[in-house]
C-alpha positions in Angstrom: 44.1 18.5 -13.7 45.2 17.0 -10.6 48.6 16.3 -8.3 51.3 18.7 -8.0 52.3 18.9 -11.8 49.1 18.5 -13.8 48.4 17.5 -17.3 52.1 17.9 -18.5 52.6 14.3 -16.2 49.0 13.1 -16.3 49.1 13.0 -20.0 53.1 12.0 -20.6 52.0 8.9 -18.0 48.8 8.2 -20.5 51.1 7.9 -23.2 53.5 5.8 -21.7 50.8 3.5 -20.4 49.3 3.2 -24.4 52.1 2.1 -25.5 51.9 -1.3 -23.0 48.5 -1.0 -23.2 47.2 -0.5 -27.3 43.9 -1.4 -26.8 43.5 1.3 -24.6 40.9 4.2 -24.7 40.8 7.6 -22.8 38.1 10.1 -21.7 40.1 13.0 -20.9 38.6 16.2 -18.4 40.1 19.3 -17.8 40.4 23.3 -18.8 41.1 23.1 -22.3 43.5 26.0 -22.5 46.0 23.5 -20.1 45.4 20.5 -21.6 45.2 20.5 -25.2 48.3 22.3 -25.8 50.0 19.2 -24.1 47.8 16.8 -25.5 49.3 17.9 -28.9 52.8 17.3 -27.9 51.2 12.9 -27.6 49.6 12.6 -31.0 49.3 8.7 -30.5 47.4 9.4 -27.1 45.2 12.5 -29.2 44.2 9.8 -31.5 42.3 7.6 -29.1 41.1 10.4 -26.5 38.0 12.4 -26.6 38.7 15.5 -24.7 35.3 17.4 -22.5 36.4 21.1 -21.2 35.3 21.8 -17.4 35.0 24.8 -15.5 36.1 23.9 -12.4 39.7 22.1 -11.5 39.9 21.0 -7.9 42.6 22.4 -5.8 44.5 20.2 -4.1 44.1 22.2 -0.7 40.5 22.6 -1.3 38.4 21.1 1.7 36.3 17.8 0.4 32.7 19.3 1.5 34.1 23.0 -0.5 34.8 20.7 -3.5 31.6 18.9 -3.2 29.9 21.7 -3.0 31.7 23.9 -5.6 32.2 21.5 -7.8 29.6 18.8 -8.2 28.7 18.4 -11.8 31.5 20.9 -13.0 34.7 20.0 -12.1 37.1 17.8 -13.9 37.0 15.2 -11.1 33.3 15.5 -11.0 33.1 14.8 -14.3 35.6 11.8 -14.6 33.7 10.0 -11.7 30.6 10.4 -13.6 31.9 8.8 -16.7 32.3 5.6 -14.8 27.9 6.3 -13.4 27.0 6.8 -17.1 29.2 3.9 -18.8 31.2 6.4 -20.9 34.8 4.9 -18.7 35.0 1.5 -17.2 37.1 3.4 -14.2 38.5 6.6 -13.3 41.7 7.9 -12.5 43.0 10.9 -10.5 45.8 12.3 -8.8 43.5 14.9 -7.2 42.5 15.9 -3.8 42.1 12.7 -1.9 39.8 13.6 0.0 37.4 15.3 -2.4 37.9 12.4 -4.7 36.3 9.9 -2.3 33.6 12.1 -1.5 32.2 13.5 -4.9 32.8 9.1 -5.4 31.0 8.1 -2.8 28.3 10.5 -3.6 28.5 10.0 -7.2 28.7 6.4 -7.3 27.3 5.1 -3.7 28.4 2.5 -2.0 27.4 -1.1 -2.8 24.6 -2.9 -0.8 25.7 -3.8 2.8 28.8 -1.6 2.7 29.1 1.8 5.3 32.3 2.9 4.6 34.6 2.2 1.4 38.4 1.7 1.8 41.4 2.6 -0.6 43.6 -0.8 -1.8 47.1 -0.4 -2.5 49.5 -3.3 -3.9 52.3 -3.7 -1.8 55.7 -5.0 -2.9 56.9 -7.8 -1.0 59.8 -10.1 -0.2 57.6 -13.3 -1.8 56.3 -10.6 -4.2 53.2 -8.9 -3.6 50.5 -8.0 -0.9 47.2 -5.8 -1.1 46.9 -4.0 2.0 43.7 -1.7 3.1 42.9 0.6 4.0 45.3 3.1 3.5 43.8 6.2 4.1 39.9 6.4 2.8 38.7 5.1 6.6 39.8 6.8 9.8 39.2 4.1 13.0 36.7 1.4 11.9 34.2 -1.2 13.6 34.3 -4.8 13.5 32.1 -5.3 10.7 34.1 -2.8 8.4 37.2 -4.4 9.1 35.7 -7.8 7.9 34.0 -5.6 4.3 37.5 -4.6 4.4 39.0 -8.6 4.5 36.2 -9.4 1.5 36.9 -6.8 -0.7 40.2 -6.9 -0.2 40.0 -11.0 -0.8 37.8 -10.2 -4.0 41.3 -7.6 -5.3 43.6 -10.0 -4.2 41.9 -13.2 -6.5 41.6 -10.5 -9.8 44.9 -9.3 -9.0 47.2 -12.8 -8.4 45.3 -15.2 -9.7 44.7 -16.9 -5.7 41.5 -18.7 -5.6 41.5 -18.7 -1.5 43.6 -15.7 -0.7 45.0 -15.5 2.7 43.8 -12.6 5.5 45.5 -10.9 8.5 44.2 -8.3 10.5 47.2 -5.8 11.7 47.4 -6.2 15.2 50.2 -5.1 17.8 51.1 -8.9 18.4 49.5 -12.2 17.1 48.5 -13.6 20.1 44.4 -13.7 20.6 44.1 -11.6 23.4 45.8 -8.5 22.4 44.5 -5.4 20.1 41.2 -3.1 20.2 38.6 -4.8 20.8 37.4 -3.9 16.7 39.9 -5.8 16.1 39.8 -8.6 18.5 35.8 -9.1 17.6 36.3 -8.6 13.8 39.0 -12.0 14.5 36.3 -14.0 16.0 33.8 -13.2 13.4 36.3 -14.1 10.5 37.6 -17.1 12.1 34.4 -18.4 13.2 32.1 -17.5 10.2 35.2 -20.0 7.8 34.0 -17.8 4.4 34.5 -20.0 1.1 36.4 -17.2 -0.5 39.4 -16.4 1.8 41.4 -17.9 4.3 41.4 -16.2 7.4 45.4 -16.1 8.8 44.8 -14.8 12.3 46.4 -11.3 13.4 49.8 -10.0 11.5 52.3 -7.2 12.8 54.1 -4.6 11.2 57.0 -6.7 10.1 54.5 -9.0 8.0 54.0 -6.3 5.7 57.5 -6.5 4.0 57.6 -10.7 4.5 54.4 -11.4 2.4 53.1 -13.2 5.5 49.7 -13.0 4.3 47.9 -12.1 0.7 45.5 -9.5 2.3 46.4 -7.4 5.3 43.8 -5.6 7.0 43.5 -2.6 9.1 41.7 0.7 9.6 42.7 4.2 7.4 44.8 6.1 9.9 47.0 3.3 10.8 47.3 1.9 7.4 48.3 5.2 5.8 50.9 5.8 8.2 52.3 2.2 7.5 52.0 2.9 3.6 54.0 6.5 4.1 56.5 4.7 6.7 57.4 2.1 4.1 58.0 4.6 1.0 60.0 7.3 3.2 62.1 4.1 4.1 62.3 3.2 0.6 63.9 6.7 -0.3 65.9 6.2 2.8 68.0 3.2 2.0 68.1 4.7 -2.0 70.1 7.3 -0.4 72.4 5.4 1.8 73.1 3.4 -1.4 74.5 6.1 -3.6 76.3 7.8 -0.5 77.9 4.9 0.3 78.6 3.5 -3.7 80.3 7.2 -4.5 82.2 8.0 -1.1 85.8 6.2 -2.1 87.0 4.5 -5.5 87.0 1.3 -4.3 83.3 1.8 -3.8 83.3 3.4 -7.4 84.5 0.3 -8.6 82.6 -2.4 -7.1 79.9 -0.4 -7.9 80.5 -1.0 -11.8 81.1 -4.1 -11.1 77.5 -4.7 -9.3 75.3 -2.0 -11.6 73.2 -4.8 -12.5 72.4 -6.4 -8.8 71.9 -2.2 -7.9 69.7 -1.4 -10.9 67.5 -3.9 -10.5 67.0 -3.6 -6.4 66.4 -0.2 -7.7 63.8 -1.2 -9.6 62.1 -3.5 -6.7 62.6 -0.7 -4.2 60.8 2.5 -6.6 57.2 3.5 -5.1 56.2 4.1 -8.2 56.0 0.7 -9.9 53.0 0.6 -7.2 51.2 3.9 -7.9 47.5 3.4 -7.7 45.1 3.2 -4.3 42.0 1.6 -5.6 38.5 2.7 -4.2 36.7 -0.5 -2.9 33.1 -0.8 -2.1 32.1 1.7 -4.5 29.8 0.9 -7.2 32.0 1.7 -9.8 35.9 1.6 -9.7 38.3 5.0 -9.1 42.0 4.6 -9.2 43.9 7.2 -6.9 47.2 8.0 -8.2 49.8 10.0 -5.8 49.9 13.9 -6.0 53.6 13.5 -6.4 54.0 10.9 -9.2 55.9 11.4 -12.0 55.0 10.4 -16.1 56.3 6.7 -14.9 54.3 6.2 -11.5 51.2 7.7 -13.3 51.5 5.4 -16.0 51.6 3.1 -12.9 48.5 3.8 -12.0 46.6 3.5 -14.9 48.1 -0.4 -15.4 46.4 -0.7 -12.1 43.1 0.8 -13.9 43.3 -1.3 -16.6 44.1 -4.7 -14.7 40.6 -4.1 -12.7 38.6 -3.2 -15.4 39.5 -6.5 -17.2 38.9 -8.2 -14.0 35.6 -7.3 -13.4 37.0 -6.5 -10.1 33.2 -4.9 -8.9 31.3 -8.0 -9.7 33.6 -10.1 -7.8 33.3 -8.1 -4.6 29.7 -7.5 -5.1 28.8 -11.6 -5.4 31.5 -12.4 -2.5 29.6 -9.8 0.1 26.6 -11.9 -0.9 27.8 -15.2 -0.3 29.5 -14.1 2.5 26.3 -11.9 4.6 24.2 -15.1 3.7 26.6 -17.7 5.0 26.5 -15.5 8.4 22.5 -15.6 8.4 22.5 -19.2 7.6 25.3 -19.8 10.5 22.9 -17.3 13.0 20.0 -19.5 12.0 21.2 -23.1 12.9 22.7 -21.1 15.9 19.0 -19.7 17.1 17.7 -23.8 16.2 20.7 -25.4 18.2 19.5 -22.5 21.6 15.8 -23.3 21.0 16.8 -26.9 20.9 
């Protein structure tokens, strides 16, 4: 019921993402006069859904404490986080409210042991391919110690997603020299760098420009800095589109040697389209939820449930939860032969 066009793309981008993805099964949650008139248009996507009618459809406007209060244990988003509690859904996906969705999640689901705050993961296209880079919106300003949850979920995402078995971290810093930064930033360095976790490689600070290059695997930084960055590099995106087709249609000559280069265009197209990487994943949560953009289309919401699927198969959670273990007890061991070497 969510985003800006409701079931008609939420469904047409369920269909398109069965057909790369047979083995595929939905748990559909909505008003049933709006969604099972569509449904019927998808009779491949009918035939593996079960469908559950809800009062309530958050509005997109709709304050996250109103939603949470309104509706907890009626609404359609409600409901679909629940599914993942009870074991009905490996993960949900919206393109809801963001707001309410990481509340009724975080109250639904909770956050895993030693975690305060949980952070939204997106995949970021790069010049050496791909990046995950959090948080992006869930966390506004963070502490030392979130910023370094942050750099193991985000480490735990990045080994699921690529394949890396020691996957590299920046933090995103205003320069990469030691000195400079908040000091959240400059302490949550030292404790990385000095703590030398099994399950990531600690890269030092990264700036703005390391974001496109692929510098790093994982990139690091708080919600209202990392959202702005994410929003910066898709309005830039849509930027260059359009001074592509102005300048490919403005004479004939440019006519033709746009024929003649379709292909190159087409696929930087294809490279440069937000929506190939729809799909902010909630981290820290027990239990995964898969934010898709308000705006997406069929295409980019299909996007977003490839992300879905991919973490469910990864048994993304599990990762995260053992490398926060291994992690919080090499930093008690470390303190420990510290306190012996002071005593000493």
């Amino acid at each position: 019921m969510g985003g800006d066009h409701g079931p008609e793309v939420i469904l047409a981008g369920a269909a398109i993402a069965l057909e790369r993805h047979p083995e595929l099964r939905f748990a559909l949650f909505g008003r049933e006069d709006a969604v099972q008139p569509v449904l019927r248009k998808h009779p491949a996507l009918k035939a593996v859904s079960t469908f559950h009618d809800c009062e309530i459809a958050v509005r997109m406007d709709d304050k996250p404490s109103q939603a949470l209060r309104q509706g907890r244990h009626k609404s359609s988003m409600w409901k679909t986080i629940e599914a993942v509690k009870t074991g009905e859904a490996d993960v949900a996906v919206s393109a809801g409210n963001t707001g309410a969705l990481m509340a009724m999640a975080k109250f639904c689901l909770r956050t895993m042991a030693n975690i305060e705050r949980p952070a939204i993961a997106a995949v970021w296209p790069t010049v050496r391919g791909e990046s995950v880079v959090l948080d992006v919106g869930a966390t506004i300003g963070a502490d030392s110690q979130q910023l370094v949850d942050f750099s193991m979920m985000g480490a735990a995402m990045a080994r699921a997603l690529f394949g890396v078995e020691r996957p590299t971290v920046g933090l995103l810093n205003i320069g990469v020299e030691e000195v400079k930064g908040q000091d959240e930033i400059r302490e949550a360095g030292r404790l990385l760098r000095e703590t030398r976790f099994a399950g990531l490689a600690y890269h030092g600070f990264v700036e703005g420009d390391d974001l496109g290059k692929g510098t790093v695997d994982v990139v690091v930084t708080e919600g209202f800095t990392g959202n702005i960055a994410l929003k910066t590099a898709e309005g830039t995106a849509k930027q260059i589109a359009t001074y592509l087709r102005a300048a490919m249609s403005r004479t004939l000559l440019a006519k033709i040697g746009y024929f003649f280069a379709k292909g190159a265009f087409d696929q930087l197209r294809d490279r440069m389209d937000p929506r190939k990487v729809n799909g902010g994943v909630f981290l820290g949560l027990n239990g995964i939820v898969i934010k898709s953009h308000g705006g997406s289309d069929a295409e980019g919401t299909a996007a977003a449930i490839d992300v879905a699927h991919a973490m469910a198969r990864s048994g993304l959670r599990g990762k995260i939860e053992r490398d926060l273990q291994d992690f919080y007890l090499s930093v008690s061991q470390e303190n420990a032969a510290k306190t012996v070497e002071s005593v000493k």
